[in-house]
Every structure is written in C-alpha cells, then in structure tokens.
N, C-alpha and C positions, 0 to 999 in steps of 0.2 A: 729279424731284429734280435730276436733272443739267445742264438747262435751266435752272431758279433760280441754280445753283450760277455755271452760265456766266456769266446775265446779272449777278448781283451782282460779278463778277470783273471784266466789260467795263464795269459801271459803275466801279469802284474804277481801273483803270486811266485811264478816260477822265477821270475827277475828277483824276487826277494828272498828266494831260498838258495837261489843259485845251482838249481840243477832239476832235472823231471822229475826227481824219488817223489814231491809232492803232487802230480800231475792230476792222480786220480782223488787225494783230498779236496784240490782246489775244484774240481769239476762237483764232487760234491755239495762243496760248500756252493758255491755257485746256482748247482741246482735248488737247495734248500730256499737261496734266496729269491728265486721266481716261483716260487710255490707261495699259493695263496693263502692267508687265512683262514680260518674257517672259524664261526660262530654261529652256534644252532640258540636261541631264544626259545621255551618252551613254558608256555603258560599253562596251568593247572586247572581243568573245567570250565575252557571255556567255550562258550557257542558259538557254532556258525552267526549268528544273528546279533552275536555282542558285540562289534566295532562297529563305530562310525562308516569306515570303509564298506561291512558288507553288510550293513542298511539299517544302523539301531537307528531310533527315531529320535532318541533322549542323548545316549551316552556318548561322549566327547574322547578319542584317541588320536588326539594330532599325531602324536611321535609314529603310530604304528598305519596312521590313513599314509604318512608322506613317506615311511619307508616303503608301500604300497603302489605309491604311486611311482618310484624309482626305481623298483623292482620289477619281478613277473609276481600279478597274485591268481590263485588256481581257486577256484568254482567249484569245484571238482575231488577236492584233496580228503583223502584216506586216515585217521589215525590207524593204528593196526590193530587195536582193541577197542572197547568199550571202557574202559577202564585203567587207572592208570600204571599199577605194576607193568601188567603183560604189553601196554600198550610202550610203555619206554622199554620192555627188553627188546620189543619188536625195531624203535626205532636205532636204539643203538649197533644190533645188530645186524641190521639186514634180513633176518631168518622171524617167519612167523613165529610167535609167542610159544605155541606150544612146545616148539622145539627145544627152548630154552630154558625148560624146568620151571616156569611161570607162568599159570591158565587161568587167571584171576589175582584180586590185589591179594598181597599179603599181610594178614596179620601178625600183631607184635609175636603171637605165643606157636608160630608155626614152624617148621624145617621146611621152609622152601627160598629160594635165590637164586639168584644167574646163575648159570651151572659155573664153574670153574674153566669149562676148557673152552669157552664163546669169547670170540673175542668183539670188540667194541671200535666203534668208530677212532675212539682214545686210542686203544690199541693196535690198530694201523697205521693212524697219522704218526703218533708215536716211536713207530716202527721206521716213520719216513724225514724224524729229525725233529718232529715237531715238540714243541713245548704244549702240553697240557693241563686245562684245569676246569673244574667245575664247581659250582657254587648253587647248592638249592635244594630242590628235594629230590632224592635218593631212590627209595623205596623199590629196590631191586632185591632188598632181604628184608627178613622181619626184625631188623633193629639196626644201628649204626653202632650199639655199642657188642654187637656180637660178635664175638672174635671165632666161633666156630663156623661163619659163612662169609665170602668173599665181600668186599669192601670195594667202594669204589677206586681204592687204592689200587686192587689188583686188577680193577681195568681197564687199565692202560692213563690212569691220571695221575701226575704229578703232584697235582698240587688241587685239596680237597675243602670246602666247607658244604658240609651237607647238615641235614637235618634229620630227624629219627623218619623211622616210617610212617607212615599215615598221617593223621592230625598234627599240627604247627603245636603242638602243646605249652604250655603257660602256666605259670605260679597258681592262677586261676582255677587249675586243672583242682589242685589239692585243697583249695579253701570249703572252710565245712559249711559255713552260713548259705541260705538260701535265701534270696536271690545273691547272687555273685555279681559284684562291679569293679570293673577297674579296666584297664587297656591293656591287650594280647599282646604282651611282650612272649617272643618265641623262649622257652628253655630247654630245646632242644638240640641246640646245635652244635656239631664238632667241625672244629678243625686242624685237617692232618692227623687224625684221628682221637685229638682230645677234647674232652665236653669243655665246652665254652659257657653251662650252666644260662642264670636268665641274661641276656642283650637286652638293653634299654635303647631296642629300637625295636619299629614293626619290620616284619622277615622283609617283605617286599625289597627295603631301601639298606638293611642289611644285606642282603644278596645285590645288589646294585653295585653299593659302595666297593664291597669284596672285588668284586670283577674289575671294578677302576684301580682298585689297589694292585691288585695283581699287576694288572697292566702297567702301572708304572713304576711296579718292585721290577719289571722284566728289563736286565743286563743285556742280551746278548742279542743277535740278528735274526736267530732262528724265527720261523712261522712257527703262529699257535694256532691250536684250537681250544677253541670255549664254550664250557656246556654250560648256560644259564638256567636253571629248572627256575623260576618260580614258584611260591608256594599259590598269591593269586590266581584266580577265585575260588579257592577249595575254602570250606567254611574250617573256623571260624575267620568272618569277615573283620579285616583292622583295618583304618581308614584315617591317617591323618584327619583333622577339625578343618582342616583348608577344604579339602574333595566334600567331605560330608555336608558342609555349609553349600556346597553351589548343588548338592541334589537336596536338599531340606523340602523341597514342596511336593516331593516322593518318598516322604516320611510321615508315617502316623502321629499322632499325636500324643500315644504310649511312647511311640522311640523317643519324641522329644525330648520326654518326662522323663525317660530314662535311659540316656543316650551309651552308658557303658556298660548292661549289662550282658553279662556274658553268655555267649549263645547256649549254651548246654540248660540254660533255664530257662528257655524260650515256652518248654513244652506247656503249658497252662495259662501262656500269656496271650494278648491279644496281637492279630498280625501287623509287623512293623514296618510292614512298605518295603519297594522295589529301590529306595535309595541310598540304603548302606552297600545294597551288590552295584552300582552302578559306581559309584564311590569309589568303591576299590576298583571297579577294569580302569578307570582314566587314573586312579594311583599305579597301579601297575602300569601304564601306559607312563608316566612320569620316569619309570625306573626305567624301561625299555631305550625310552631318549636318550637317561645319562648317559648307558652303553655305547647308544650310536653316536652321542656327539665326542666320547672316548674316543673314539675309534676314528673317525674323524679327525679329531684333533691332533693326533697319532701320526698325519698322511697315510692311512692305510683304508681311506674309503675304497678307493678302487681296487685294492687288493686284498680285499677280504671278502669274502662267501659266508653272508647274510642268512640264518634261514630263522622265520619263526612263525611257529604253529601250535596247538593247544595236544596233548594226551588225551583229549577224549573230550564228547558234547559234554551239554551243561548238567546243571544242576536245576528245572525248570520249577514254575509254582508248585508242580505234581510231586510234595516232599514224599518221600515212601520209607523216612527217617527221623528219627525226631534230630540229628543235627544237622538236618537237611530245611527245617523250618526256615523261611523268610527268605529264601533264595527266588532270584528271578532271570537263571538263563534265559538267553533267545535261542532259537533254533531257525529263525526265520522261515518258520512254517512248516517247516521240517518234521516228519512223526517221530515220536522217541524222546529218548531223553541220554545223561548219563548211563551205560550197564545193561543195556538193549545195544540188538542190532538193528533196528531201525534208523533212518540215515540221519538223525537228529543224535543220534549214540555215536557216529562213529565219523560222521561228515564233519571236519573243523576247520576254522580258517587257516592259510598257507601262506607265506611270499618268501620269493627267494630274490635277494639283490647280490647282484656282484659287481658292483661299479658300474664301468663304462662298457661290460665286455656283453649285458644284457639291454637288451631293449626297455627301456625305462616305460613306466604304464602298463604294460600285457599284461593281458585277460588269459584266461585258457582253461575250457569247461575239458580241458583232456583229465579222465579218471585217472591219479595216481594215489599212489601209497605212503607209509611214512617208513614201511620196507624199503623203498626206492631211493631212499638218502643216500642210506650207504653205499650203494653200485654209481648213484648220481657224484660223489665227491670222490669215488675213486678215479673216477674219469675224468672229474675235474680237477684233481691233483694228483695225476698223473701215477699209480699204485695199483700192481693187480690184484683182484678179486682171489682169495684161498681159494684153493681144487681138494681142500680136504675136508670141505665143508660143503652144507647146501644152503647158498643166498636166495633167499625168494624176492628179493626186490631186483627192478630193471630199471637202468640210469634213465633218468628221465633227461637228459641233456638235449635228442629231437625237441621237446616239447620246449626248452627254456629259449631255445634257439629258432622257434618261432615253425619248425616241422612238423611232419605226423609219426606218433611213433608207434611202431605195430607191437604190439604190446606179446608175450609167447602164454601167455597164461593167466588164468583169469585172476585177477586179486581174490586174496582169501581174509576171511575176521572170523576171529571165534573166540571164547568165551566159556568160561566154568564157574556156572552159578546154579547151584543146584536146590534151591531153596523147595521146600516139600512142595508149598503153598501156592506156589507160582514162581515156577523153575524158569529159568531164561534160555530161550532157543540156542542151540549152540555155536552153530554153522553161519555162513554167508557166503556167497560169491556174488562176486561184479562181473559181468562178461558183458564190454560193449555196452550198450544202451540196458542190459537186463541183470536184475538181482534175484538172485533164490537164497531163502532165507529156509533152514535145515534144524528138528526139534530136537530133543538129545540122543533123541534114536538113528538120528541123520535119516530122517523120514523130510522128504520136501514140503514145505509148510506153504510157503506163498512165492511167489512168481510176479514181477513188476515190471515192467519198461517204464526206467525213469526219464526219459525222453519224455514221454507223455503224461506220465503221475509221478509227478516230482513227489509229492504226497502220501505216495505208497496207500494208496486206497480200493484200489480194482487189482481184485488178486486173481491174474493170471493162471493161475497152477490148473491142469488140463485141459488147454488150450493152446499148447504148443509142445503137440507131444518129442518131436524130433532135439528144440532144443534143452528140455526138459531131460533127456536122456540125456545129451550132452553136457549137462552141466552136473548131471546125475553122476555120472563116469568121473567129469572132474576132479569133486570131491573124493570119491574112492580114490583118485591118484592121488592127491594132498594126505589124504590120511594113512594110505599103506607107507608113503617117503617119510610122515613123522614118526610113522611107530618103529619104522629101520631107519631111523636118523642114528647116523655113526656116531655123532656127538652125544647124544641120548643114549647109547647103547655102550659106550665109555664112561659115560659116569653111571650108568645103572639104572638108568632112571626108568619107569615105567608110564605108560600112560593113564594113569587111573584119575577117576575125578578129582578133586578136589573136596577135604574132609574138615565139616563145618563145625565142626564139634567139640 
C-alpha cells in the first residue's frame, strides 16, 4: 500500500514539473509524509503508584488511564536514573547518563551539561525532515540563561520554551516576609531563548497551551516531534481551586487556613495533607488531555507515536528535604523513593500508543528502559542508529508487537550522590528476573529476584555464586566502555565524581 501510495505521489509530482530532475525530491517528500509523529510526554516525579491506571486508590487520571488503555502500558519500565538531569540525558539519548557528562541533577552554580557532541532524539528525527519542539523543563545544563553550555537549541529543536534548571521558581522566590502567600506563577521561563520573566499562569497549563499553539502555528506537511517535559509533580505544588476543591477532605485543617502559602515555609508548620499532590497529578492529567485531544483533532491519532512516562519515582512522605515536605508519592509498594536505586527510584509508569498499528490494552511486565526510546523510534521511523557512537538502549519494538525480545545486555542505572552522611549506592543492574545493586566502590551490595520480592527485601547476595560473577563481570564491561567512550574522550571529559561543594 505505501509503495502505490509513493509512486502515485512521484508520479503527480513529476507530471507537474514536467520532467525526473525532481524524481529524488518528490520520493523524499513522499517519504517524510509516511513518517509518523512522534510525541514523548514526560512527567516530573512521578510514582509507579500515582495514576488511577497503575492502582492509586484516591487520585483520578482519566486522560492518561484512556491513553493507557489504547495503548501498550509496561509493568516493568526503566527510567535511566534516579533523578531527573541524568535521567533525561539518558532518555534523549540512548546512551547511559554517565556517558554524557551528566551523573546526577545539576545545580544552578555548576560546569556541567549534555556534552556538545550527543546528539538527541530532536536531532535525528531532525535529521530525517522532521519539524521539532519542546516545551517544559530542561535541565540538561545549570541554567537556560547560560550562554557558555549547550541549549536545548543545539539539540536538535527548532522551536523552544523551557524553563531554568531545577525548581519552577516564582516572584515568591524573593519576597522577604515570612510566611509567603500567594499562587506559583513560574518566572522562569524562556522562549527561543528569551526570558518571558513572571506568566500569569501555572507552568502545567502553560506548557500545554504552548504545545497546542505550536501545533497550530505549524505551515507545512512535514512530521514532528514533541518533547512535553512537564514541570508536574516536582515541588512546589500549583493547583488550580477546581482540582484542590475535589481533594479537600485530604487536606488538613492548617492548609485550609492557609491555602497559598508558599512551600519553602513549610518547614515549622504543621503537616498539610496528601491533597495539594493529588491535586496536581489529575491537573497535570487535564494538560496531558489537551495534548491528546490536539492531536486528535489534527487527524493525526493514528499517525502519531505517543510515549509517556515519568524521569524518575516519587517524591514519598520520607521528605529527606525541607522542600520535599508534604509530598505524597506512591510507589505502589515499591522500596525506594526519588535518588535511590531501589525500584521505587527508578521503576516509573510507561505507555506507548500509536494508533491502530498497536494493540490497544497490552500489559507487558517485559523489563525495558528509557535508553530503549531511542533504538525503539528509530526503527519505528525508519532512520539508522550512529556507528560513531555507543547506544545502550535496544528497540523494544518485539515487545510493543506483542513478541519476546531477547534482550543483549543487562540494563544498567547509576547515580552520583556522594553525600558524606549517607552516600547513595552507585551501581544497578537488571538481568532477567535478577537485580544487583553496587556501593561506590562497585563492591556488590544486595542481590534480588524480583520475580519473587517484588519488595526487594531478602537479599540474595552469596547465594548465587555463578550468577553473582556474572553480573559481577558485567558491570566491569559497562564501566571500562564509559571510561573509553569516544564521545567522552572528545570533549575531555573525565569520570570523576560529582563535586558538591
């Protein structure tokens, strides 16, 4: 069918230029027009256990239960960090975090960012005609307005509104009285690389709207891609009066009293209940909608590849921060939290739809990654994989298509958190039904078959001495390929911790 389609197309062109010289354009153009969409949706801290879909008892996500239910959603899914920097360089690129000159998030005052020479999801599809844009949080360098580290401009997007690194920050930020009131309007956001100062709106419905706008500033035929970050659930929590009104009997009686004050003065107050975070996942669920019913509306349901998934687990009651106070990820039972490798840190919800071309409903407890994007939409739009580079993710396309897919290596998570006090493990691997979990000495710390301890609670480690090597050797092979990554070794880059100081 798509062969007829073409040559009727290269004919009609050639009858209108009146001769072949156009032959190889029109084939082109042609091409470009069966090339799917692509739209990755990417929520900010959110837990396996925070949608409706994968079993919250409270919180309501119609838009993202029915893109779930229309899609394939995965049991099983990977972010590639614990955190959010390294966890989107991982996703954008294909290539584990370390690789990438990114081993934990980045703060405002540091020299660290996507290296310059990785290229991006953006910058493939890009390569292959596509129109690109993204809209949301960034946080691939320590600042948006830093003109000495690469921009999401250089990679591979056309067309930008991001936000600074880290915190959604607000007017709020600078008021000197204590307690602070008022509603997180963002003033942080650029677009195309100019400050847009405070939006008198909440980021959520800001970044929404942008993505509809684009979409219907879009001229021309070409396929896009759209990177949606989210600032939702990272704190501070902002929550339209509509969402906070239907969780109100999951609110204390302090929050009532004092419904806008600003979270950074939480620390001496009393606890404000689980219904300002619930609040915002079905606000952000509301924004999710707008998107899909864009798109939709468009004719381009079936021609577009759907993905959306979180950066990283939650933020649980276990604050270990004070702007972490009054947060109530799920994990749905899950050990860990945010910034741990326990599977509660790094397990996050998944679904991918692509119209009519997937079996609408699939389950699939298959272990994948959020490395495996990128290998998965090259193959689904049709583009080869760089040979000058090293992709650690494998297309998951067996699994979407309802097969088994023999996977060549084991998933890898890691993690650069060197805190004196209580340093965080650095290491992980998935292999099959088993995880080992490696301290910063990459000394093996615990050993799990999540088949059986979903919970990670019976720790294995000398008990299985053969695969315990095996997984042992692994790791050596992951770590000697990132300390002679060619990429890494062209910008200079070295593997040293991460310096907190």
């Amino acid at each position: 069918m798509r062969k007829t389609t073409l040559a009727v197309f290269v004919s009609a062109v050639i009858g209108m230029t009146g001769g072949m010289g156009n032959v190889l354009a029109a084939e082109q153009s042609a091409n470009q027009l069966n090339k799917p969409n692509v739209v990755i949706i990417l929520a900010d801290d959110l837990g396996y256990g925070d949608l409706g879909i994968y079993g919250h008892p409270i919180v309501k996500t119609p838009n993202i239960d029915k893109l779930a239910q229309e899609g394939v959603r995965f049991s099983q899914y990977y972010a590639p960090a614990p955190l959010c920097s390294p966890s989107r360089a991982g996703l954008l690129t294909g290539r584990t975090p370390f690789r990438t000159g990114i081993r934990s998030w980045i703060p405002t005052n540091k020299n660290i960012a996507l290296g310059r020479n990785e290229k991006t999801i953006a910058s493939y599809l890009k390569d292959q005609g596509y129109d690109t844009a993204m809209m949301g949080k960034w946080h691939l360098n320590a600042g948006v307005d830093r003109h000495d580290q690469p921009q999401a401009e250089d990679a591979g997007f056309d067309y930008t509104l991001v936000n600074a690194a880290g915190f959604v920050t607000s007017d709020l930020d600078k008021a000197k009285e204590r307690p602070r009131n008022g509603v997180v309007y963002p003033n942080g956001f650029y677009r195309n690389g100019k400050a847009l100062g405070t939006v008198n709106q909440i980021s959520g419905e800001f970044v929404s709207q942008e993505a509809i706008n684009w979409l219907n500033d879009k001229k021309d035929n070409k396929p896009f891609f759209m990177y949606v970050a989210f600032t939702e659930v990272h704190t501070p929590l902002a929550s339209p009066k509509k969402y906070l009104e239907i969780y109100k009997n999951y609110m204390s009686e302090y929050e009532k009293q004092h419904p806008d004050m600003f979270y950074a003065d939480w620390v001496d107050k009393p606890y404000r209940g689980p219904g300002e975070y619930y609040a915002n996942i079905s606000y952000m669920d509301e924004q999710v909608g707008k998107v899909l019913a864009k798109i939709k509306s468009m004719g381009q349901e079936d021609n577009t590849i759907i993905i959306f998934t979180s950066d990283n687990g939650p933020v649980t009651r276990e604050a270990r921060k004070w702007y972490e106070l009054n947060m109530a990820g799920e994990t749905d039972g899950l050990r860990g939290r945010k910034d741990n490798l326990w599977e509660g840190g790094i397990r996050v919800p998944a679904i991918i739809k692509y119209g009519q071309h997937l079996h609408a409903g699939t389950v699939t407890d298959t272990p994948v990654s959020g490395l495996d994007i990128l290998p998965t939409l090259a193959e689904l739009t049709h583009f080869n994989l760089p040979t000058d580079r090293i992709i650690d993710g494998e297309s998951i396309v067996p699994v979407l298509e309802g097969q088994t897919m023999n996977r060549q290596q084991p998933l890898l998570f890691a993690i650069d958190m060197p805190f004196q006090d209580d340093p965080t493990d650095m290491w992980a691997l998935r292999d099959g039904d088993w995880k080992m979990i490696f301290d910063r000495n990459s000394k093996p710390k615990y050993l799990y078959n999540l088949k059986l301890d979903r919970g990670e609670t019976m720790n294995q480690l000398g008990k299985q001495p053969v695969l315990e090597q095996k997984m042992i050797a692994a790791l050596a092979r992951y770590q000697s390929s990132i300390e002679n990554d060619s990429l890494m070794k062209a910008r200079g880059d070295k593997p040293t911790p991460v310096d907190w100081n």
